[in-house]
C-alpha angles and dihedrals in degrees: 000000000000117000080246101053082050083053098048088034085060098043093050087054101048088047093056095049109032134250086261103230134170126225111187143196131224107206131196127194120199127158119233125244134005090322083063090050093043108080085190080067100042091059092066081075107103094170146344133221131205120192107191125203148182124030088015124140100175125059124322112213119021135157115242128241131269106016144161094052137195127253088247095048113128113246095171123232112340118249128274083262089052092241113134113241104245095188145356120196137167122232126197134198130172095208115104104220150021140061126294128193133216112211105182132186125189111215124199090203102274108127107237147018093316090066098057104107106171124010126182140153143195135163146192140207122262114270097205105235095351141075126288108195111208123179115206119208123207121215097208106217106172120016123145126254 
């Protein structure tokens, strides 16, 4: 075979599967109003769930890492809203375009409905290759006083 059959032979195959590329999204999660500025509050948050939709290729529905925490934990400076960042995650998808949505619920530990305490969601269009940042704003529903 020619070196330019070899050439045309690799470019038909990377046409037909893909580069493989991975876009990714940086998603932040705050809570909305005093309950997002009060870290007592924030400690009633056992786990937190993320569903995920739309031009997605990985899971669909996972819990993020490191809850519940503590009321001394550090959440670093609070946000130019002054509201305190609950959570930061990184999200990848190998499709190269499209839009994908990020639906997220806070549980204090009670199975059910009755243990949602905060749901919100938010979403961004696919950077092919690149970074797409997303904030997610919680709309707290039940904490505790």
């Amino acid at each position: 075979m020619t070196s330019k059959k070899i050439g045309l032979a690799a470019l038909a195959f990377t046409g037909l599967f893909g580069c493989g590329q991975s876009s990714f999204f940086n998603v932040d999660v705050e809570v909305n109003g005093s309950t997002g500025r009060d870290r007592n509050k924030l400690t009633q948050i056992i786990s937190a769930e993320v569903i995920a939709t739309g031009a997605i290729s990985g899971e669909p529905s996972f819990l993020l890492d490191n809850f519940p925490k503590s009321a001394s934990y550090n959440y670093g400076n609070p946000l130019p809203d002054g509201q305190l960042l609950v959570s930061r995650f990184q999200y990848e998808t190998t499709k190269e375009s499209g839009h994908v949505d990020f639906q997220i619920e806070l549980h204090n530990g009670t199975n059910g409905p009755d243990g949602v305490i905060g749901s919100g969601s938010a979403g961004g269009d696919i950077k092919a290759g690149g970074t797409t940042t997303v904030t997610v704003k919680i709309e707290p529903t039940k904490f505790a006083d």
